[in-house]
Each structure stands twice: as C-alpha cells, then as structure tokens.
C-alpha positions as CSV (number, residue, x, y, z in Angstrom):
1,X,71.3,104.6,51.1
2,X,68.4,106.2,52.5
3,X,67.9,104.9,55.6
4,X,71.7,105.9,56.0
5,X,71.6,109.2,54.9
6,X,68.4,109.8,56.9
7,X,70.2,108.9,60.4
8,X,72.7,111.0,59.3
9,X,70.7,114.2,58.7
10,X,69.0,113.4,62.2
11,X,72.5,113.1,63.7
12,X,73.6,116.7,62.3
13,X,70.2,117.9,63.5
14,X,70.9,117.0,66.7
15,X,74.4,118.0,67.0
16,X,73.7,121.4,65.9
17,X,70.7,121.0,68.9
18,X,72.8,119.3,71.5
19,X,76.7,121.8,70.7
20,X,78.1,120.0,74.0
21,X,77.8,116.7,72.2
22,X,78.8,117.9,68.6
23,X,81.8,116.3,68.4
24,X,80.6,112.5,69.0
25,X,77.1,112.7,66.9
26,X,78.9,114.1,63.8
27,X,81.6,111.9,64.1
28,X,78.3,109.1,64.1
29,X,77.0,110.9,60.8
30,X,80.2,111.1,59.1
31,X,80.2,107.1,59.4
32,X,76.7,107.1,58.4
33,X,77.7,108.8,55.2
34,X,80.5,106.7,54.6
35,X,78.4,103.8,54.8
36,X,76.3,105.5,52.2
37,X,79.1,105.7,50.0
38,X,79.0,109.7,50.1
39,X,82.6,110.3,51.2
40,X,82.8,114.3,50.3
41,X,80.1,114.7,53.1
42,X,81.9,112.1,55.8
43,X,85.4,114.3,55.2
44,X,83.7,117.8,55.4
45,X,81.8,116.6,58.6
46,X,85.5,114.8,60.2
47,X,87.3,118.5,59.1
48,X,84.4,119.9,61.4
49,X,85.1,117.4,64.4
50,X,88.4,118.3,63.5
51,X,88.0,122.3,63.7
52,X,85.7,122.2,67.3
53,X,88.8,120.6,69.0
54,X,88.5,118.6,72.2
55,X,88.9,114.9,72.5
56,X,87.2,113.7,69.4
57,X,89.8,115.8,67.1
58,X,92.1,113.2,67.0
59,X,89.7,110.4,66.0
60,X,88.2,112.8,63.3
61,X,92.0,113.1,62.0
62,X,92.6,109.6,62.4
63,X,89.4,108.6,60.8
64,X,90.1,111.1,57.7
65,X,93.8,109.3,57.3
66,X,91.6,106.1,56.7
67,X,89.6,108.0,54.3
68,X,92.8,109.1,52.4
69,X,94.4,105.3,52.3
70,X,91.0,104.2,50.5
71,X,91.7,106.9,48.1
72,X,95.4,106.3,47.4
73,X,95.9,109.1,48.7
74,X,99.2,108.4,51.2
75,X,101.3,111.3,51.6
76,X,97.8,113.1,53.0
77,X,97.1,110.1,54.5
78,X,100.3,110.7,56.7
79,X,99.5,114.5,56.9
80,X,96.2,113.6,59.1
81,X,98.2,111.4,61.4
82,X,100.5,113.6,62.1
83,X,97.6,116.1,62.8
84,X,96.2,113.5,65.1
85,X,99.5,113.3,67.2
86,X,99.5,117.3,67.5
87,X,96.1,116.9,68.8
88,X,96.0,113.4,70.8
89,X,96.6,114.9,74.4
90,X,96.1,112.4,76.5
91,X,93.5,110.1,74.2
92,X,95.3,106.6,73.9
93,X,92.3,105.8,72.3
94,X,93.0,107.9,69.4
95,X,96.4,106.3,69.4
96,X,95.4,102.5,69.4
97,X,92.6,103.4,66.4
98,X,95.6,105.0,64.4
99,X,97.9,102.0,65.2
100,X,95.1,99.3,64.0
101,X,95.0,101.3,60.7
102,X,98.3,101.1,59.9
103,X,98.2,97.3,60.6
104,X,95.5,96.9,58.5
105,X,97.2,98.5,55.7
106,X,100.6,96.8,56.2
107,X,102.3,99.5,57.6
108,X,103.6,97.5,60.8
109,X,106.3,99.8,62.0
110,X,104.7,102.6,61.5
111,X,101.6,100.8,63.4
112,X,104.1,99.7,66.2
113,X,104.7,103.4,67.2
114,X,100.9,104.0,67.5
115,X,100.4,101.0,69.6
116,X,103.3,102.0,71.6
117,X,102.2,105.8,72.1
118,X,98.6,104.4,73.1
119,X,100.5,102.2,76.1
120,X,102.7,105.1,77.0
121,X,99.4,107.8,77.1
122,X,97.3,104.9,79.1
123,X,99.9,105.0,81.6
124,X,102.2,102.9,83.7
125,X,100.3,102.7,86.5
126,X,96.9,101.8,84.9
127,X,99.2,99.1,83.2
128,X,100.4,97.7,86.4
129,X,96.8,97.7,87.5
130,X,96.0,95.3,84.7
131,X,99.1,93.4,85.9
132,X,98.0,92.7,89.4
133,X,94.3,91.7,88.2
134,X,92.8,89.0,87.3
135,X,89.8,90.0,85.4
136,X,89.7,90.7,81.8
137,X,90.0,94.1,80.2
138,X,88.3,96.1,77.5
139,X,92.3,97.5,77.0
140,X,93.2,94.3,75.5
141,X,92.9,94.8,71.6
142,X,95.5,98.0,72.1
143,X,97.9,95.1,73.5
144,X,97.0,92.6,71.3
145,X,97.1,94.7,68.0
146,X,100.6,95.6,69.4
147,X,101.7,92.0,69.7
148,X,100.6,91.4,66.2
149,X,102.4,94.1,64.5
150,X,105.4,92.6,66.7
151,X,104.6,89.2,65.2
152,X,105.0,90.8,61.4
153,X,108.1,92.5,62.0
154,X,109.8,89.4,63.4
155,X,110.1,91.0,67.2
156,X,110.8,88.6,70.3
157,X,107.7,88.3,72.6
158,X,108.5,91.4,75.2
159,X,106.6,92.3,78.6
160,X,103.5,93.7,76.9
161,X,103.1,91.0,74.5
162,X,103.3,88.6,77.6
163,X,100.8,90.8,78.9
164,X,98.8,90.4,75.9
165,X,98.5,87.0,75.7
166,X,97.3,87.1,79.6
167,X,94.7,89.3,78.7
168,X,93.4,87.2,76.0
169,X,93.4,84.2,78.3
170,X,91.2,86.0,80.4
171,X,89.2,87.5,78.1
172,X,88.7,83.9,77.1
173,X,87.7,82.1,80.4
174,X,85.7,85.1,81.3
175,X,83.4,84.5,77.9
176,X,83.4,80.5,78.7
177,X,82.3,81.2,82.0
178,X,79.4,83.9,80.5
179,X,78.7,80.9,78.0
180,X,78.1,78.4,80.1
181,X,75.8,80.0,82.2
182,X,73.3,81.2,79.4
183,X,73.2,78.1,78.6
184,X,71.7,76.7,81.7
185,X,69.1,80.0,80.7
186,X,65.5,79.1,79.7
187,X,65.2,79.8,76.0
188,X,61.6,81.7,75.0
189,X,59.1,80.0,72.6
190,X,60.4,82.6,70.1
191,X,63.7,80.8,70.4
192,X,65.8,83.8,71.8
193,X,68.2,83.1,74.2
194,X,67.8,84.6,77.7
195,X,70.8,85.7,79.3
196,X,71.1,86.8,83.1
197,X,73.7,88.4,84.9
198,X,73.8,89.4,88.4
199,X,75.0,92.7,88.8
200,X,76.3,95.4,91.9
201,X,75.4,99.0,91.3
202,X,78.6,100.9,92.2
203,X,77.4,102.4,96.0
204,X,76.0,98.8,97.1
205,X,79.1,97.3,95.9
206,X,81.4,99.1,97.8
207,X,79.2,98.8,100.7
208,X,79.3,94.9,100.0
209,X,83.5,94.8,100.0
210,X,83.0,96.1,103.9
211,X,80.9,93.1,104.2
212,X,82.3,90.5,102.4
213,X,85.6,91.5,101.7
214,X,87.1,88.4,100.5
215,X,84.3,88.5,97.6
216,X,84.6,91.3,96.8
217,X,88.3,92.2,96.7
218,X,90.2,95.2,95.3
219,X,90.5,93.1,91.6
220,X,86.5,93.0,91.9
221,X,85.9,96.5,92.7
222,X,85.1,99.2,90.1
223,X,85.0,96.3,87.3
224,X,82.0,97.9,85.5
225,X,83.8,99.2,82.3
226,X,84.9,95.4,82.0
227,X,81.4,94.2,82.7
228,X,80.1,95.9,80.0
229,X,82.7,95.0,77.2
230,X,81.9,91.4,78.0
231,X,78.1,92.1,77.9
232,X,79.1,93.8,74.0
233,X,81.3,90.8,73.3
234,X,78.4,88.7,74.3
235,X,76.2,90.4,71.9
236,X,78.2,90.5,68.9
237,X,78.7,86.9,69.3
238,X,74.9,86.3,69.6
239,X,72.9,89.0,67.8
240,X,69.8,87.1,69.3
241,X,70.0,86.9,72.8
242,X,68.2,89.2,75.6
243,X,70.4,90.3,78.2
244,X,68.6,90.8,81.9
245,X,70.7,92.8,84.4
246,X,69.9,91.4,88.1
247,X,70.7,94.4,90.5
248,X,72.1,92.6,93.5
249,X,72.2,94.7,96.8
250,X,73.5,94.4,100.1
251,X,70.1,93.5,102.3
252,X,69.0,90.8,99.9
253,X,72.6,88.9,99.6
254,X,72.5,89.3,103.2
255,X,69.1,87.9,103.8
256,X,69.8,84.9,101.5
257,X,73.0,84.2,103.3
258,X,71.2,84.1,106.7
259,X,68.6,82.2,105.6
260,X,70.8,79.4,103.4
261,X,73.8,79.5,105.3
262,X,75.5,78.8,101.9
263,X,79.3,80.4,101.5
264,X,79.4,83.9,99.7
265,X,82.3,82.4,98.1
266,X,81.0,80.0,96.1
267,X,79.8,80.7,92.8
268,X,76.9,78.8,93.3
269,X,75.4,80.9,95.9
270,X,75.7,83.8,93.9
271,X,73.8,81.9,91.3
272,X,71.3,81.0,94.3
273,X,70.6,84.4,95.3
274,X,70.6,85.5,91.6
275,X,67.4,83.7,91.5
276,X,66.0,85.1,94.2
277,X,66.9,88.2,93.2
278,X,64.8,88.0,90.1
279,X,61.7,86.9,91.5
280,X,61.1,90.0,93.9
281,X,63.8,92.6,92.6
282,X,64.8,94.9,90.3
283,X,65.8,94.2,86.6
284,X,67.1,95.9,84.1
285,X,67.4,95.4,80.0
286,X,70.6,95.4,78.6
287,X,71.5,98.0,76.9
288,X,69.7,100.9,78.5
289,X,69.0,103.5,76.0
290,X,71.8,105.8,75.6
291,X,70.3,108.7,77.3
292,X,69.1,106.9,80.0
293,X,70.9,106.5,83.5
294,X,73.7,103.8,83.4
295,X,73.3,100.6,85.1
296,X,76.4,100.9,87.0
297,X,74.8,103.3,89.0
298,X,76.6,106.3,88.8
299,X,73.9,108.6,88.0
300,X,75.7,109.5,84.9
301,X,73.7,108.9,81.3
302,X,74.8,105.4,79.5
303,X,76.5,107.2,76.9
304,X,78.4,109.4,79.0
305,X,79.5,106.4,81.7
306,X,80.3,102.8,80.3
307,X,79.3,103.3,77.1
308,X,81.5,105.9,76.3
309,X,84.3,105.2,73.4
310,X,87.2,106.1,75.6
311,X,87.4,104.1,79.3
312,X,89.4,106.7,80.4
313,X,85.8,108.9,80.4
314,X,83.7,106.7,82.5
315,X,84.2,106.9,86.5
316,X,86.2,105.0,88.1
C-alpha cells in the first residue's frame, strides 16, 4: 500500500506541475489508488479526468463504469457508459476498453456494440489498410474481443471476425519469428536473455524504400507502432530479457551490400549486417525512458509517439 500510494501522490504532484499532461498522469494515479484498495480517491481523481475534458474523458468514464460493476452498482455503471459515448469523439480506444468490460462481465451484446463503435470510429479506410498488409497489428484485440463476444452470442463468423483471425495469425508468426531469433542471442552469465532487433529510424527508412524498394515496400513502411507492440508482447512474455535496438541506416546497409554482395532480400543478410551494425553503430535500450526521444525517430518524447495509449496519437 505504500509504495502504491506513494506513486500516486508523486503522480498528482506532477500533474498539477505538468496541466498539459493532467489528464494521463491522474488517470495513472487513480489506478495506483485502486491498486491500493482506496477506491473513493481512484473515483474522485477519474470525475477530475472526467471534468478537464479532452481525450482521456472517455477512458476516465469508462474506467469509473468498471469501478461501479465491482460495486454492484449497475444502473450507474450504465450511466458512465453512456457518459463515455457523449464524450468518445473520435477515441476508438475508449470504445474497445468499454466493449472488453462488458465482455468481461457477461454483457455480450451490450459488448458487441462497443466493439462495433470502436471499428466504425477507427475507420474504413484504416481497416482496409490492415486488409491489404501483411504485418501484424497492435488493432488486433479490438477485432478479436469482437469475435469473441460474436462467439457467445451464437453469431456466424462475418468479415471482421475473418479479419480477426488473420490478425492473430500474424500476430503469431511475427512472435515465432522474434522467438526464434533471441534464441540464437548470447545469454549473459547472469542468465538474462539478450534480445536484438534491427531497427530503421523513420527518415532513413523512407530514404531506404527509394533504395531498396522491394524491401522495403508500402506494407513495411511506417510499421513502428507495430514494432513496438511486438517489443511489449515480447516483454510481457519474458519479464527477463534485455531488449537492444540496432539503428540500421542507409550508408551502412549500403556498405555491407557492396562489400558481401549478399541479396537485401534475404533475411539473412539483414541478420548479417545487423551484426555489423552492432559492433561500430549506434544502440539503443529498449524502452527509452518515457520522456526521452522515441526510437522511431520522430523527434517526439516516447510517451507522446509509440508509446502513447491511443495509435491513432503517434505519427504516421
């Protein structure tokens, strides 16, 4: 309780310091609190999320509707969600968190409307674009939640539960394929796993697609946000590891092509220069601190780029 509560008087500290960023640290607190088992100081903290407006509103409102199902409390329960709709904008974020607590409490039709407002506020065209990829997606729990609530209520498989189950896949392959290269990684006498990952800033990659376009195709392009969700899957998985970004850039993949002759297209050469990359160049710990500049390289802070809750925030 008191480490708990200690974060979570920091947290208001800085939020009252830091009014631009209010919203996010107090919603932090008020879990803090809750985690300390002093609920009457999480719900007057959510209200205040609630009251400064803006895009954390609706996940203070949808947070207190969880805080009124744990105490029995349905009918307000209900009056927060519907709160949280007046107030969602465009946040599909908001949406998917109030459809996963509905599933959670059993509420599957109710949750099926959440899921499908999330979908419909994330947009047809950023949907198509998960369509035409190949790559997995951090948007895949709001499809898969939705295929689940499907499952409970007895609905035929439709389009986006198709699409679910294609995002899974690749969620899937892409974590084999993360797995099987840590474990080619040396492991330190400590026994902590070392993971590498070879990485394009965003500048150096676009620069590389002119280069190497069929490397680096349109699917490629931009795919930091889904980068990093692997990198957090990674690290939920294995608590242990270290994770070692390798910045990759366009004169050194250059140089080792010249020199090796090997095919850019082959996942070994990338490996290759990966190596290479490490001895003389630049590396970076995974996760930067969150006030530090992102790794992606947009010259944005870490919690203001791909760490950010809602994708939709980070650049594209």
């Amino acid at each position: 309780m008191a480490d708990t509560s200690t974060y979570a008087l920091d947290l208001e500290a800085d939020a009252a310091r830091y009014p631009d960023e209010a919203g996010e640290l107090l919603m932090e607190a008020a879990h803090q609190w809750r985690l300390g088992d002093d609920a009457t100081r999480a719900h007057a903290l959510l209200e205040q999320v609630r009251d400064l407006g803006g895009e954390d509103a609706a996940y203070a409102c949808v947070t207190l509707a969880d805080l009124a199902f744990e105490e029995g409390d349905d009918d307000q329960a209900h009056a927060w969600l519907a709160e949280a709709e007046e107030v969602l904008n465009d946040n599909s974020g908001a949406a998917e968190m109030a459809g996963e607590l509905l599933a959670e409490y059993g509420r599957y039709a109710e949750a099926l409307r959440w899921f499908d407002l999330a979908i419909g506020l994330y947009g047809a065209e950023a949907v198509a674009q998960l369509r035409n990829s190949d790559l997995p997606s951090p948007m895949a729990p709001m499809f898969l939640g939705r295929r689940d609530v499907r499952r409970e209520l007895g609905l035929a498989p439709d389009e986006y539960d198709d699409l679910a189950e294609e995002l899974r896949r690749r969620g899937r392959e892409f974590g084999e394929r993360i797995e099987a290269y840590a474990a080619a990684q040396e492991r330190e006498d400590s026994g902590q796993r070392l993971v590498r990952l070879l990485v394009w800033r965003r500048a150096e990659q676009a620069e590389a697609a002119q280069r190497w376009p069929e490397v680096f195709t349109a699917k490629v392009l931009g795919n930091h946000r889904t980068v990093e969700a692997e990198l957090r899957d990674g690290a939920r998985a294995n608590p242990a590891d270290r994770v070692e970004l390798v910045i990759a850039s366009v004169a050194g993949f250059d140089d080792h092509l010249t020199r090796t002759g090997n095919d850019p297209l082959q996942e070994a050469t990338r490996l290759a220069y990966m190596e290479e990359a490490h001895a003389g160049g630049e590396i970076l710990a995974w996760p930067p601190g969150r006030n530090e500049a992102c790794w992606c390289g947009s010259e944005r802070k870490y919690k203001k780029c791909c760490d950010a809750p809602d994708p939709l925030s980070a650049p594209g």
